[in-house]
KOLROMAR-662059 format. One record per residue (C-alpha): residue number from 0; chain; z, y, x. Coordinates in Angstrom, 3 decimals, padded with zeros to 6 digits. Layout:
N
VOVO    k  c         z         y         x
VOVO  NUM  A         Z         Y         X
...
***
This chain:
436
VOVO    k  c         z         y         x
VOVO    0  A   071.735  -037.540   062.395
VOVO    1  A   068.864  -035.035   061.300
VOVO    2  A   065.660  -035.661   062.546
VOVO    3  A   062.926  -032.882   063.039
VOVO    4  A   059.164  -032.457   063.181
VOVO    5  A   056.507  -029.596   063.037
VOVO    6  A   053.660  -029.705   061.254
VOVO    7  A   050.798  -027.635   063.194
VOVO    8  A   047.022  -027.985   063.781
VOVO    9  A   044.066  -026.806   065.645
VOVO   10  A   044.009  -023.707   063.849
VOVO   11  A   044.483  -022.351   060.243
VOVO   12  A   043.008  -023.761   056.960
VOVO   13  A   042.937  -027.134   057.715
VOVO   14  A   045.684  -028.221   055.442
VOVO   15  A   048.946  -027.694   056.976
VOVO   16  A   050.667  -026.383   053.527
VOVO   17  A   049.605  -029.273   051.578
VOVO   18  A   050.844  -032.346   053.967
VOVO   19  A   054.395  -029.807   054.413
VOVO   20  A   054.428  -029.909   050.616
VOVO   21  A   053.640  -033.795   050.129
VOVO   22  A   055.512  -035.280   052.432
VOVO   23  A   058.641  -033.152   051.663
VOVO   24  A   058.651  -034.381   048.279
VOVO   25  A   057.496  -038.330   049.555
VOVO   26  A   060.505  -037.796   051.709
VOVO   27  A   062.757  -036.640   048.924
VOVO   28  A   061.176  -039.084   046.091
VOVO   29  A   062.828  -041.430   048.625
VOVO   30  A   066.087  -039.908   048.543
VOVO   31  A   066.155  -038.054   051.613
VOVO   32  A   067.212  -034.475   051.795
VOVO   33  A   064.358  -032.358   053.660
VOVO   34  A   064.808  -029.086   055.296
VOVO   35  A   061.702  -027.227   055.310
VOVO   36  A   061.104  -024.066   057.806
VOVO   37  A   057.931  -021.635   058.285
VOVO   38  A   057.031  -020.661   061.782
VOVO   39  A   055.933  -017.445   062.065
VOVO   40  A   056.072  -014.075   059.856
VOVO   41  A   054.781  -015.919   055.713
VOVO   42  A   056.757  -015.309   052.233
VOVO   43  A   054.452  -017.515   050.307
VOVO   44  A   054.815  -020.765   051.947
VOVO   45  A   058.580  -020.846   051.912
VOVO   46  A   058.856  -020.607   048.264
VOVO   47  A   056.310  -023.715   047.981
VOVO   48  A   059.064  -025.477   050.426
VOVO   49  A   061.688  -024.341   047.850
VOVO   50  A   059.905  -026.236   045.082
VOVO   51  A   058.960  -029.497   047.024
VOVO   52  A   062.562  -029.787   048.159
VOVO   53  A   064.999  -028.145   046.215
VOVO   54  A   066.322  -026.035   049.099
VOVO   55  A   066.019  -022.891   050.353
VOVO   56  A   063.308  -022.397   053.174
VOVO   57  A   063.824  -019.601   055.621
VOVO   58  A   060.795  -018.113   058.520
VOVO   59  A   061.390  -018.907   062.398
VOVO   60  A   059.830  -016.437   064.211
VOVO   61  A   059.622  -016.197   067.997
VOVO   62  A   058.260  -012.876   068.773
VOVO   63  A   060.844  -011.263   066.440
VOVO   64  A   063.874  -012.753   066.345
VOVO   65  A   066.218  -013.556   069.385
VOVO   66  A   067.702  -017.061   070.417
VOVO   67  A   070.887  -016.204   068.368
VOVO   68  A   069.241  -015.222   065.350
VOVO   69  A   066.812  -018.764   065.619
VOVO   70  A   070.065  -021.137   066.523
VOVO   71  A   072.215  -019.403   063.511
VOVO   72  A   068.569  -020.186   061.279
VOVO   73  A   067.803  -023.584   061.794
VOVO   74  A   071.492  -024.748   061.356
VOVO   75  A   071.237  -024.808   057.188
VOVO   76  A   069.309  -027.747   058.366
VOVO   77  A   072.384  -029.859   060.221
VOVO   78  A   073.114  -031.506   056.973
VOVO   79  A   069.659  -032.674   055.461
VOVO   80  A   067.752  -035.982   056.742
VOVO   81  A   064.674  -034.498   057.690
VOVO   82  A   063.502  -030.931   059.208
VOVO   83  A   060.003  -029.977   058.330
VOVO   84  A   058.942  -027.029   060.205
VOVO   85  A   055.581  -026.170   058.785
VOVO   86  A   053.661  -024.142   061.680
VOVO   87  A   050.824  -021.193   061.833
VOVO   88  A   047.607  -020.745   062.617
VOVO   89  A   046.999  -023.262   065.840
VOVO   90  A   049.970  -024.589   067.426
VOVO   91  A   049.241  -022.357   070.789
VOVO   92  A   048.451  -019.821   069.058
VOVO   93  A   051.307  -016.064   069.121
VOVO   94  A   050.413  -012.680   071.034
VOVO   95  A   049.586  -012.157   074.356
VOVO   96  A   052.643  -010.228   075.291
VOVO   97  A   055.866  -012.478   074.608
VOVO   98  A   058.566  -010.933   072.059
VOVO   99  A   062.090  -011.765   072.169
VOVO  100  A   062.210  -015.702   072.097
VOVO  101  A   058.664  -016.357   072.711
VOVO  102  A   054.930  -014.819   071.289
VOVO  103  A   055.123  -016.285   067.984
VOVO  104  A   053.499  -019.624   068.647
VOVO  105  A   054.629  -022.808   066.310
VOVO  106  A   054.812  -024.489   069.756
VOVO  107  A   057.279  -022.325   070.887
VOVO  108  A   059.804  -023.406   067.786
VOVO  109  A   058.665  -027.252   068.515
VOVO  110  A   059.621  -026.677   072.230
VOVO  111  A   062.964  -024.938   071.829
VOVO  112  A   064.377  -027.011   069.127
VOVO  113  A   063.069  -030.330   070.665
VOVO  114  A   060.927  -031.221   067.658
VOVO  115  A   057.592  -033.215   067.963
VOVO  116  A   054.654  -032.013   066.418
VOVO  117  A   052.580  -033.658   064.125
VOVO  118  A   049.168  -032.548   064.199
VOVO  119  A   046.996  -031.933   061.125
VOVO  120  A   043.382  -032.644   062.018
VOVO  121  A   040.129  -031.888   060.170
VOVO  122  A   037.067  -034.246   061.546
VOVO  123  A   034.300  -032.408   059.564
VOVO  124  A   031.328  -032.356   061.388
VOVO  125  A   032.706  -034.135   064.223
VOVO  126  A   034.124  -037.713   065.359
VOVO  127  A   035.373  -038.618   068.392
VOVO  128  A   035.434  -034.986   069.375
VOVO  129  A   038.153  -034.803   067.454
VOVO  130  A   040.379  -037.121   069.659
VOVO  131  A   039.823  -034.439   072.437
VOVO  132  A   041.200  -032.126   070.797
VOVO  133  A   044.011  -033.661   069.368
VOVO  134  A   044.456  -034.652   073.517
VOVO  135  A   044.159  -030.887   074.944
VOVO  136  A   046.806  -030.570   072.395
VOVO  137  A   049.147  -032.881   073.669
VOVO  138  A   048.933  -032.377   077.264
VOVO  139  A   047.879  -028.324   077.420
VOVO  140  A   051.825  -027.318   077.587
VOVO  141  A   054.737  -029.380   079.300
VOVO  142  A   057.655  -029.434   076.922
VOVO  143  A   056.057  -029.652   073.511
VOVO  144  A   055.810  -033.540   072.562
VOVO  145  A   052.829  -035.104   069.981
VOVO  146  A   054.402  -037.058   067.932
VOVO  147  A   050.917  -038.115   066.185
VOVO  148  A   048.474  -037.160   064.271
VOVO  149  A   047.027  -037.291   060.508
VOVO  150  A   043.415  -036.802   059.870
VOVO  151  A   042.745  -034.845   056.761
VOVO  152  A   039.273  -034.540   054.620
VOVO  153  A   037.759  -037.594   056.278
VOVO  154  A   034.085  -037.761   054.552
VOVO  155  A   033.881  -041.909   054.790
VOVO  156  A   035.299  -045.271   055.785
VOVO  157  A   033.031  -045.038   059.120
VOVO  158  A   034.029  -041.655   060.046
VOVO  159  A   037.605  -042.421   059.686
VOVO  160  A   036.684  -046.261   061.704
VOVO  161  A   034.986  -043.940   064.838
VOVO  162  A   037.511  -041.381   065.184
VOVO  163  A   040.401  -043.752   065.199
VOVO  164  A   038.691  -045.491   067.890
VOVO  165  A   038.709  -042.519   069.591
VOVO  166  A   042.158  -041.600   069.125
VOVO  167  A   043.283  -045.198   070.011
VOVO  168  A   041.008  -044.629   073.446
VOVO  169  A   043.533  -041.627   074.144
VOVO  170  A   046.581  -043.152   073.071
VOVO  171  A   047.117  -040.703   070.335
VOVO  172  A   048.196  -042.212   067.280
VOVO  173  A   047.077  -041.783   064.020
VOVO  174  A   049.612  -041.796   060.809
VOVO  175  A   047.087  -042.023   058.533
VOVO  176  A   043.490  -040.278   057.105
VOVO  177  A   043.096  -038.339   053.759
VOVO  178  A   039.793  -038.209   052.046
VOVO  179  A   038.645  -035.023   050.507
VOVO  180  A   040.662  -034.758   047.155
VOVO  181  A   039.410  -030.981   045.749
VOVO  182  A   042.498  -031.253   043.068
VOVO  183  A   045.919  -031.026   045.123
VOVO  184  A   044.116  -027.976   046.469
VOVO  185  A   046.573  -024.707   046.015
VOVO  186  A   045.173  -021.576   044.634
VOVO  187  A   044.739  -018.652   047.089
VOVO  188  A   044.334  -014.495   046.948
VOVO  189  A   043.939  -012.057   049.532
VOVO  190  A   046.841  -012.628   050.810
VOVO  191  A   047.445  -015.846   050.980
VOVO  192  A   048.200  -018.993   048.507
VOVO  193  A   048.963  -017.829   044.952
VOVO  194  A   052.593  -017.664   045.108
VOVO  195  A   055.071  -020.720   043.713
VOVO  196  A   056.451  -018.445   040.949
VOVO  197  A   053.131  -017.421   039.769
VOVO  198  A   052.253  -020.978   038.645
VOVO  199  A   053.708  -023.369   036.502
VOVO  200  A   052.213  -025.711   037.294
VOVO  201  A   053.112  -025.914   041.101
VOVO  202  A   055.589  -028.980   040.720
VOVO  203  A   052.972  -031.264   038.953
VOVO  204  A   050.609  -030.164   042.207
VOVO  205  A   053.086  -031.297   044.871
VOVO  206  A   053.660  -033.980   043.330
VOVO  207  A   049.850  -035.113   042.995
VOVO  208  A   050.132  -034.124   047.055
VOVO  209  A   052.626  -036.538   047.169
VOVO  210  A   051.299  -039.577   045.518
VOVO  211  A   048.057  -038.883   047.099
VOVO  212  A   049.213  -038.600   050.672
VOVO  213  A   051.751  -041.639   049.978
VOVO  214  A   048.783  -043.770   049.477
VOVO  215  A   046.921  -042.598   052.708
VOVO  216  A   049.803  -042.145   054.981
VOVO  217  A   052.259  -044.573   056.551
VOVO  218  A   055.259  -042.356   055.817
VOVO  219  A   057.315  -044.921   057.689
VOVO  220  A   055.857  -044.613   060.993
VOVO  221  A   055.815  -040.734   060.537
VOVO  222  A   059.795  -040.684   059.665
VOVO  223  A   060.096  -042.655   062.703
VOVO  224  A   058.453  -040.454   064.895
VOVO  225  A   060.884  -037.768   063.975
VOVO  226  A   063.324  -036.551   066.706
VOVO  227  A   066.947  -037.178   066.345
VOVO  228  A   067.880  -033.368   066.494
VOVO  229  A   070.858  -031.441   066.164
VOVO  230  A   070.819  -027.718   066.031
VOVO  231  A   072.004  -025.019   069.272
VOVO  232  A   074.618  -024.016   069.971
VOVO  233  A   075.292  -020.230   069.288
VOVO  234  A   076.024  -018.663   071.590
VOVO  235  A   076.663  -014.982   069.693
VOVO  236  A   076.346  -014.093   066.029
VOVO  237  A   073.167  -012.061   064.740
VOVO  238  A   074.286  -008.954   063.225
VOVO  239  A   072.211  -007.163   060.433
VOVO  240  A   073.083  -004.076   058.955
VOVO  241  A   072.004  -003.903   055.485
VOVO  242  A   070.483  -000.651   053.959
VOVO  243  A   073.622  -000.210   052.132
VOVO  244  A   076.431  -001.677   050.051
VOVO  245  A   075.100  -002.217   046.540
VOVO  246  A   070.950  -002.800   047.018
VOVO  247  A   069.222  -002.295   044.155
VOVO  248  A   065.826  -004.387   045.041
VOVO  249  A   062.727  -004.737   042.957
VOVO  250  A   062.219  -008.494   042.422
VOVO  251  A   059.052  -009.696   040.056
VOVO  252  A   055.297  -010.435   040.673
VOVO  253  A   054.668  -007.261   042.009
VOVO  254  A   057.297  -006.733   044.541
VOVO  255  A   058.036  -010.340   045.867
VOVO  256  A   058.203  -010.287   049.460
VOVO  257  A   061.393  -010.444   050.708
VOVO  258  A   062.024  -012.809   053.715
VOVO  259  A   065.131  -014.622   052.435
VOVO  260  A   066.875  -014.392   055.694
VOVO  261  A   067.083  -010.975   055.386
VOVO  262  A   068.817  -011.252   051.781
VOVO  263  A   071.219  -013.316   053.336
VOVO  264  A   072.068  -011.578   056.611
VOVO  265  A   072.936  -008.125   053.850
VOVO  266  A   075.222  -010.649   051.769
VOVO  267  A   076.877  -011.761   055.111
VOVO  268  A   076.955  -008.348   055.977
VOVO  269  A   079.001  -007.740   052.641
VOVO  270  A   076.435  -006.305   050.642
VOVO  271  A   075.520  -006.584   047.073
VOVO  272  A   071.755  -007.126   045.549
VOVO  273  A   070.870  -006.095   041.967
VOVO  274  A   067.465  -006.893   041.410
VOVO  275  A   065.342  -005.355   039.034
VOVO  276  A   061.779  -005.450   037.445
VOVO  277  A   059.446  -002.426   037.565
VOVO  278  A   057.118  -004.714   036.064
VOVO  279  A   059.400  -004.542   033.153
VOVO  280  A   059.520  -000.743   033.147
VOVO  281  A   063.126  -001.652   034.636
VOVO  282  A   064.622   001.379   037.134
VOVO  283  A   067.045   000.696   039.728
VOVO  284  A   070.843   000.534   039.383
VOVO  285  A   072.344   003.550   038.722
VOVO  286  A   075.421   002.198   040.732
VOVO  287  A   073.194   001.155   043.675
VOVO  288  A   073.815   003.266   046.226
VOVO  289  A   070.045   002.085   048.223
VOVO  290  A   066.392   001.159   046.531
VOVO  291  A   064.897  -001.251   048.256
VOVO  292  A   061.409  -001.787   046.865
VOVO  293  A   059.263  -004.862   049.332
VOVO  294  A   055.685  -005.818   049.575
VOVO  295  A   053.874  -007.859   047.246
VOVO  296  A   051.042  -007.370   045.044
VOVO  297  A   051.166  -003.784   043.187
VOVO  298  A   047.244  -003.373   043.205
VOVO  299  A   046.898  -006.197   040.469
VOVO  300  A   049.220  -004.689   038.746
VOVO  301  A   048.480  -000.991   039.300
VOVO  302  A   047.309   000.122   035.588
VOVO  303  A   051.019  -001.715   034.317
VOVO  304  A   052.800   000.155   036.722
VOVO  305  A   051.494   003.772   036.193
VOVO  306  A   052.152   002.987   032.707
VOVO  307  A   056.027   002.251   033.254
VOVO  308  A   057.052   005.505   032.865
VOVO  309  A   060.933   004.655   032.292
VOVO  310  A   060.744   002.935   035.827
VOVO  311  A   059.109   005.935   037.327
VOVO  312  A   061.349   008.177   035.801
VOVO  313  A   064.729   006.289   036.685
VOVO  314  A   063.500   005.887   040.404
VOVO  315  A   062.476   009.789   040.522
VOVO  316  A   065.786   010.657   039.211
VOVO  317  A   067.142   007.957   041.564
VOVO  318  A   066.206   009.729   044.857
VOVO  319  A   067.539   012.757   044.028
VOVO  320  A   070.803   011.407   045.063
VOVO  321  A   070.415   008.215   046.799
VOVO  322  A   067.861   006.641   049.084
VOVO  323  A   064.950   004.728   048.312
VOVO  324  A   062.168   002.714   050.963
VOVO  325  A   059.977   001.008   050.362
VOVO  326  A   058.120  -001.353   052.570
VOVO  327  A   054.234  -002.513   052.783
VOVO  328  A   053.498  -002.680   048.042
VOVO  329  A   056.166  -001.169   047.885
VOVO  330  A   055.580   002.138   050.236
VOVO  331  A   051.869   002.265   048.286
VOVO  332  A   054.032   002.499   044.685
VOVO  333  A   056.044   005.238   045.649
VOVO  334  A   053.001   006.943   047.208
VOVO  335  A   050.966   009.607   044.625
VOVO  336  A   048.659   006.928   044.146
VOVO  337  A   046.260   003.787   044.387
VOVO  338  A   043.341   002.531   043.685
VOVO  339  A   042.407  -000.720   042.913
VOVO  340  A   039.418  -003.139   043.624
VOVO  341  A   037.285  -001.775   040.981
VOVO  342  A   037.742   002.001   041.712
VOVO  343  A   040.018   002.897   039.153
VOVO  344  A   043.602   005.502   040.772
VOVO  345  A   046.188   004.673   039.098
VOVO  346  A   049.351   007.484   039.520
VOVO  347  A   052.582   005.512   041.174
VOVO  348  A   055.617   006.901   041.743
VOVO  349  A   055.269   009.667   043.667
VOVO  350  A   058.371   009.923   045.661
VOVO  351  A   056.086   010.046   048.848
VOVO  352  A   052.678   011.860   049.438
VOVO  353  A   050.776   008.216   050.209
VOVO  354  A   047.423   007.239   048.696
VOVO  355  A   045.759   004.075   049.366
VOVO  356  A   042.740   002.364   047.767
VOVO  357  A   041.615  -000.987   047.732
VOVO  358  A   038.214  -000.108   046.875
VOVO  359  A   037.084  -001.004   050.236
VOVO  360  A   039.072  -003.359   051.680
VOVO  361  A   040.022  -003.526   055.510
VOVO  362  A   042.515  -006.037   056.812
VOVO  363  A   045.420  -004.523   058.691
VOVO  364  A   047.203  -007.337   060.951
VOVO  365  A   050.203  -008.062   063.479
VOVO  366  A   053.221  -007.795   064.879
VOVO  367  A   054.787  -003.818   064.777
VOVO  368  A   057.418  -002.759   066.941
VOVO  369  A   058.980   001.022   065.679
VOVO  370  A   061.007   003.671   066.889
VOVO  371  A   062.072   005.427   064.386
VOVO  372  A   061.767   009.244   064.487
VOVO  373  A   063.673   009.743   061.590
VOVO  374  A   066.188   007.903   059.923
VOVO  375  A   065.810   005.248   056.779
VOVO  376  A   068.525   002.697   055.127
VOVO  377  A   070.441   001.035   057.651
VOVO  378  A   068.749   002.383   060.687
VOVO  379  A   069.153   005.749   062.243
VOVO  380  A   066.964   007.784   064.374
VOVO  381  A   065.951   006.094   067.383
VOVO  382  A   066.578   002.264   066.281
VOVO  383  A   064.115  -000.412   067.301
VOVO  384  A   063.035  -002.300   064.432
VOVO  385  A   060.234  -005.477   064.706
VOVO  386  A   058.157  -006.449   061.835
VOVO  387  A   054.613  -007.603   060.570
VOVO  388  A   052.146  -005.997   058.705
VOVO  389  A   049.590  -007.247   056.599
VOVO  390  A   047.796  -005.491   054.143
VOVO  391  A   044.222  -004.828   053.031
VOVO  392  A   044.856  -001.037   051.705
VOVO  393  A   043.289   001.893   053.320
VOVO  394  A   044.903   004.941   053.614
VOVO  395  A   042.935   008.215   052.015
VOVO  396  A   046.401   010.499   052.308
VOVO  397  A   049.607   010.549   054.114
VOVO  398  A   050.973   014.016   054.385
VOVO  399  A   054.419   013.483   054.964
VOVO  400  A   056.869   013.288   058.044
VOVO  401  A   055.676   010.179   060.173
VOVO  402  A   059.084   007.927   060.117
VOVO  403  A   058.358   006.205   063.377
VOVO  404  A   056.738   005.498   066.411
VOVO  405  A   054.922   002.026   065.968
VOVO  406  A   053.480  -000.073   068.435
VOVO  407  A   051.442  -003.872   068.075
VOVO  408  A   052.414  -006.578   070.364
VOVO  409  A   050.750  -005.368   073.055
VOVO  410  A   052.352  -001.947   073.231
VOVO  411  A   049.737  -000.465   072.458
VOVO  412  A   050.244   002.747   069.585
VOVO  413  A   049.341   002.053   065.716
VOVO  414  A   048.054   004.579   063.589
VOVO  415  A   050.789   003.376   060.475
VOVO  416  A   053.732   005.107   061.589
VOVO  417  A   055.404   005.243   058.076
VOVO  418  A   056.581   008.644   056.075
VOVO  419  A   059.643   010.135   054.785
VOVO  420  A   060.120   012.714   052.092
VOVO  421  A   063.268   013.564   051.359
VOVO  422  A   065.416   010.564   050.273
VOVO  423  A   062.513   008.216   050.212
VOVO  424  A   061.023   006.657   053.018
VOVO  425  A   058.258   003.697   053.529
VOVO  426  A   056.576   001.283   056.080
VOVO  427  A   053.801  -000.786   056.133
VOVO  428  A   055.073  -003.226   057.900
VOVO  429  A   057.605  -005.564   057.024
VOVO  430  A   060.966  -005.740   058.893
VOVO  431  A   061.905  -009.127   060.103
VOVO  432  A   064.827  -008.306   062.332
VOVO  433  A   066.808  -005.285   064.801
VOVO  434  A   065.463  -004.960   068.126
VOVO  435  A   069.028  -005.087   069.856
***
């Protein structure tokens, strides 16, 4: 039977990626199949699971997607050995208001599915302080289990000596204690990690996380603290409409961030994807009947883009006919233009009166919930649509016809409302699933 943990911590940056990614591939160096997941609203860390395991890891989100849509999820794990469900930020923390299956918090995912957690914890600057933590941890919410924890960046033999005491003292035990090790350390951006694709050499990393963790960590005791688990029962199937029949999606460095699930749910749906690179001065399919350009990194790759002229030609003469939306990157590329981190506007597509700059930077972050006031692919007026955004762009022009009515997690009203011109419409916020 498959067994399940999540991997969670105090809070963020304290090395929850890293122990995912090593003992996913420990697990599978041993001949286990591993089933990663990624709590919360992420396309980087997913495609790091990918690598370490050789399987395709998929987000669990809480606020946005309903019980159905979670139990129909974490079933492409029924047949591995091990689940690995890599939390975010701290383990309590989501949004104040809850969404439909909970606010977002990893513990909610540990709770539901009946998988222990298995606490990352970073002593720096502290000792036996530490073991209170880890403690609020474990007893702050009935329902969510500690399976253990691992202590990560330990600066000495001593340190590690007093806050296992400590830990021992609570009855909290500890799997193992990882010294600093500056080179399995992942490469990060503005958003994020660098992502998987970007670097070659990503599977000589995880497994240097591997070996390295292997030799700190009893990997035993941790496999034994798994939960036997098997997945809900559903009891309806998520539905999905995709944006159209034959999707013609933008797929390369630039435009990367599509949640996988979402792929799927269109192919279930019946739907065809042709991707294709604007990177490459590719255009869409002529025979798509939808362009579907997502988020990802266009402002390091601004000056390539404006000089694609065949892509901005094909998707100009593209809209004419057909629809095109873009979400997040993408909405800024069909927008008049951006400019970068150094000052320099570079002319995108122009489909849509949008201009952004990243010359001064100013994080946009959360949950969205939107009406729509007009229609775009899939959705007509009026549709409920959740999402995330996250972005550092500012906007310096949006002239066009707002496409919806968009709310945080609170309720309360966000100034991003979207735009639609014509055929072409854009977000900044990423959709995750239908508000039903």
């Amino acid at each position: 039977m498959t067994a399940g943990l999540v991997i969670s911590a105090p809070a963020s940056g304290v090395g929850k990626t890293t122990l995912t990614l090593a003992l996913a591939r420990a697990c599978r160096d041993r001949g286990l199949s591993v089933q990663c997941f990624k709590s919360g609203p992420d396309y980087i860390d997913p495609a790091f699971h990918a690598v370490a395991t050789g399987r395709a890891s998929v987000n669990l989100d809480s606020w946005a997607m309903d019980e159905a849509t979670l139990a129909a999820l974490v079933r492409r794990g029924v047949d591995s050995d091990l689940v690995l469900a890599e939390g975010s930020m701290g383990l309590f923390d989501g949004v104040a208001a809850r969404g439909r299956a909970g606010t977002g918090a990893s513990a909610d995912i540990a709770e539901m599915m009946g998988w222990p957690v298995l606490l990352v914890i970073d002593p720096s600057g502290q000792a036996q302080t530490a073991a209170a933590i880890a403690a609020g941890l474990r007893d702050f919410r009935k329902g969510v289990r500690l399976a253990g924890v691992v202590l990560n960046r330990v600066a000495s033999p001593r340190h590690e000596d007093l806050v296992r005491r400590a830990m021992a003292d609570a009855d909290i035990a500890v799997f193992g204690a990882l010294p600093r090790h500056a080179e399995i350390a992942l490469p990060k951006r503005h958003l994020g990690l660098v992502q998987a694709e970007e670097q070659g050499e990503v599977g000589g990393l995880i497994a240097e996380a591997a070996r390295f963790v292997t030799e700190h960590v009893d990997l035993d005791a941790i496999l034994r603290s798994a939960a036997a688990w098997s997945p809900p029962e559903m009891s309806s199937t998520p539905s999905v409409t995709p944006p159209g029949q034959r999707i013609a999606l933008a797929r390369d460095a630039a435009f990367s961030f599509v949640y996988p699930h979402m792929c799927e749910a269109w192919r279930a749906a019946g739907a065809e994807i042709v991707p294709f690179s604007p990177l490459a001065d590719e255009g869409p399919d002529a025979g798509a009947d939808v362009c579907w350009l997502p988020g990802g990194y266009p402002e390091l790759h601004a000056g390539r883009l404006a000089a694609n002229t065949r892509f901005r030609r094909s998707l100009r003469a593209f809209a004419e006919t057909k629809a095109v939306h873009g979400e997040c990157g993408g909405y800024m590329a069909l927008g008049t233009a951006l400019t970068d981190a150094e000052g320099v506007r570079h002319e995108m597509v122009g489909l849509l009166g949008l201009e952004t700059s990243f010359a001064k930077r100013r994080m946009h972050l959360g949950y969205r919930l939107a009406e729509l006031a007009e229609p775009m692919p899939g959705h007509a007026t009026g549709a409920r649509l959740r999402g995330h955004e996250f972005h550092y762009s500012t906007i310096l022009a949006q002239p066009d016809t707002a496409l919806a009515v968009v709310r945080d997690a609170t309720g309360a009203i966000v100034a991003e409302t979207g735009s639609r011109r014509g055929r072409a419409t854009g977000t900044f916020f990423h959709l995750i699933a239908e508000d039903r």
